[in-house]
N, C-alpha and C positions, 0 to 999 in steps of 0.2 A: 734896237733892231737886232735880228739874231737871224746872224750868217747860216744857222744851222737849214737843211731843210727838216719841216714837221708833215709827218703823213698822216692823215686820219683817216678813220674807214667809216664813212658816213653810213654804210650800209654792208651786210656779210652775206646776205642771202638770197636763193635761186628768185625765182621768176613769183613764185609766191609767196613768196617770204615766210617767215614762221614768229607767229604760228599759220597755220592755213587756214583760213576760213572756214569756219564748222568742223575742223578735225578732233578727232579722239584720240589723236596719237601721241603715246607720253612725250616725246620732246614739244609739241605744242602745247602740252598741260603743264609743261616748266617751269618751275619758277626763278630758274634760275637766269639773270641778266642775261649773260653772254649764249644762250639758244635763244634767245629772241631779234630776229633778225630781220631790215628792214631791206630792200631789192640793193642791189650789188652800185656801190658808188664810194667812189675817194676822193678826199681833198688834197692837194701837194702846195704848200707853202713854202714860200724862201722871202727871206727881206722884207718887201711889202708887196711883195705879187701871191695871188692867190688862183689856182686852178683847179677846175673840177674835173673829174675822167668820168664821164655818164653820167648822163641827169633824167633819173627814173622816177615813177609814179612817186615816189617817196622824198621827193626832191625839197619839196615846202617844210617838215618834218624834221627831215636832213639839218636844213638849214638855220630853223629852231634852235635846234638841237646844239649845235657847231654853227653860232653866230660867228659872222665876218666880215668886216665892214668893206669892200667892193669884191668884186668878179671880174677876173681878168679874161677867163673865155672855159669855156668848154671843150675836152676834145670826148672825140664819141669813137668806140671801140666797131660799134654795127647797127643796125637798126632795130633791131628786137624791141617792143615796147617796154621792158621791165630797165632798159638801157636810155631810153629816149622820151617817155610816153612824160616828164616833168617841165619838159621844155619852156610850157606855159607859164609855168610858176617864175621865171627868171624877171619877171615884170619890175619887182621892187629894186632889183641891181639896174633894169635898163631906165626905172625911172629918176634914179639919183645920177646914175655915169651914160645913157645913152645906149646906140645900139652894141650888145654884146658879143666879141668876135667867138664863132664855133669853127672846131675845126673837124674831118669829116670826110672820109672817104666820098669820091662822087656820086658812086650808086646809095650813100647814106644821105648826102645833100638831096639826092633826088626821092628818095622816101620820107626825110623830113617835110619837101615842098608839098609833097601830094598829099599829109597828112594835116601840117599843120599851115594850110594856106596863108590863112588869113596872114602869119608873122612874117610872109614872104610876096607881099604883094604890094612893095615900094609905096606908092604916091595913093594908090588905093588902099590905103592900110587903116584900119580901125584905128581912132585916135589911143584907145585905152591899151590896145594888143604891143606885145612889144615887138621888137626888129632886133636884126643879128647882122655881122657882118662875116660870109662867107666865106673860109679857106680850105680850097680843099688839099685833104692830103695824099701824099702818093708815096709807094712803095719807093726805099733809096732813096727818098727827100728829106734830108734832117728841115725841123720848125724852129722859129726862134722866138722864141718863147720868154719874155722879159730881160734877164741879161745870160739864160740859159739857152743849149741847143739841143731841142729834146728829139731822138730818135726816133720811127714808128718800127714795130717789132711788125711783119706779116705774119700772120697763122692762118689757122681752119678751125672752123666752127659748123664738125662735118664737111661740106663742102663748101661753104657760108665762108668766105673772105672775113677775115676781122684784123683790125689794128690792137697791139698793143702800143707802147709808149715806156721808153726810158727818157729820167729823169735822171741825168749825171749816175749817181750810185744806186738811183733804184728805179727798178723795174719793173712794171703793171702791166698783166697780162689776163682775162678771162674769158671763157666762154671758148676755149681751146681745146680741140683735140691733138690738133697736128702742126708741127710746127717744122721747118724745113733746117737743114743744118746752116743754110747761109744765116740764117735769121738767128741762130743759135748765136752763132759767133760775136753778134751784135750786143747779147745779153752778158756775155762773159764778161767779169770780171766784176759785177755788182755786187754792195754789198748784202743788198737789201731785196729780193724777189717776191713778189705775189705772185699767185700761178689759180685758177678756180682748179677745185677738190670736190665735185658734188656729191658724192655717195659713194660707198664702201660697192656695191653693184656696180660691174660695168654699164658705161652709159654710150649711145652711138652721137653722139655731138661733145661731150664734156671728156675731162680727165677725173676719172674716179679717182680713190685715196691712194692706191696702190701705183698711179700713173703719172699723180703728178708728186708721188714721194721720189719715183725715177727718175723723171724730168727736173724735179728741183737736187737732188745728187749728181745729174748730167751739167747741169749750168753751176754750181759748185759756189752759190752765191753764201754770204757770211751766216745770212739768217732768210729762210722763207717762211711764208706767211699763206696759208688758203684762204681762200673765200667764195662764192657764190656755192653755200653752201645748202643743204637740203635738209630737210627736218629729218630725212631715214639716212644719212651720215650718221646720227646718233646724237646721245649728251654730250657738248660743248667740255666737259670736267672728264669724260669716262676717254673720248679720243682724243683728247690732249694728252692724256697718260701713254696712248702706246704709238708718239712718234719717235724719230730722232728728236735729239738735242736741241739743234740749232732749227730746227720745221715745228712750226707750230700752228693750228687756227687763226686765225683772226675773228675778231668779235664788233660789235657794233663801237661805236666814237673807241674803242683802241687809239692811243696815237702814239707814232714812235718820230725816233728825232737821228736824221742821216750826217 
């Protein structure tokens, strides 16, 4: 068993991944691995516990990809579909271990019910649909999370509420503009940061490169890591050459060890 924790990055890219359906754009005509990017999701392992931070369209895939043999729960950043829209696919973990705990801001519990009925409708529930069991989260409530106590980071997502989530030494955070300094203070002192990067262009909802290269210098963590990335960021090899040192991309199944 290894005490370490293992991050993997099941997915690095924005809402429609890249390549883009029907695009001409050379980072979509890439042949290179790491620009090919599947909707923004991470696995964090410790011991024999296993969790996922978003479970997007690409979640079946994902899962392929970075087999694991159970699911200890879900926690969900916001509601956006490229964050949530895989939910269904969890069927094969709830059919071996039962119903799957998520965890979940309340206004995201109440856009997953309205979306995906059927997986929340108790005793009237499709025998085949799977079931969840519901926590929600709130802002200043640490979660306990297997024999860890994983923080929820608040930010904005323009004005869109979003959870991030530290895990001991490392830190997951996307779909961020704006992040308040209490919340800062909570981030300090990790070794390990995620922060989304979407494009070299200012964006009105995201941290562009130049936003969250300051952000990731302001939290002073060991090593940072981008992701929910965009195809007009550029080539995966040409902007990995003009960060700092210790900032870098992330790429698809990456996995680093805390």
């Amino acid at each position: 068993m290894d005490d370490k924790m293992t991050i993997t990055f099941l997915g690095t890219g924005t809402s429609q991944g890249i390549p883009v359906i029907g695009s001409d754009h050379p980072v979509c005509l890439s042949k290179d691995p790491k620009d090919k990017r599947l909707r923004v999701s991470v696995l964090v392992s410790w011991k024999d516990f296993n969790y996922v931070i978003d479970c997007g369209p690409d979640f079946r895939q994902q899962m392929l990809t970075n087999p694991i043999d159970k699911l200890d729960g879900i926690l969900f950043t916001h509601e956006h579909a490229d964050h949530t829209a895989g939910i269904d696919d969890i069927r094969p973990f709830f059919f071996r271990q039962g119903d799957i705990p998520i965890y979940a801001h309340e206004r995201v519990i109440t856009s997953l019910k309205r979306r995906f009925d059927y997986i929340f409708a108790g005793e009237n529930r499709y025998p085949g649909a799977p079931a969840v069991q519901v926590v929600q989260v709130k802002k200043d409530v640490s979660i306990d999370l297997g024999d860890l106590e994983v923080i929820p980071i608040e930010a904005y997502h323009n004005r869109l509420q979003v959870f991030g989530y530290r895990f001991g030494e490392f830190v997951y955070l996307t779909d961020v503009k704006r992040v308040e300094e209490d919340q800062i203070k909570k981030i300090k002192g990790a070794k390990v940061l995620v922060v989304n990067a979407l494009r070299q262009e200012p964006h009105h909802s995201h941290f562009n490169l130049e936003e969250a290269i300051a952000f990731a210098k302001r939290v002073g963590a060991e090593k940072t890591y981008f992701t929910h990335i965009s195809h007009i960021m550029g080539f995966h090899e040409e902007v990995e050459k003009t960060l700092p040192k210790n900032i870098h991309l992330a790429y698809d199944n990456l996995q680093l060890k805390i």
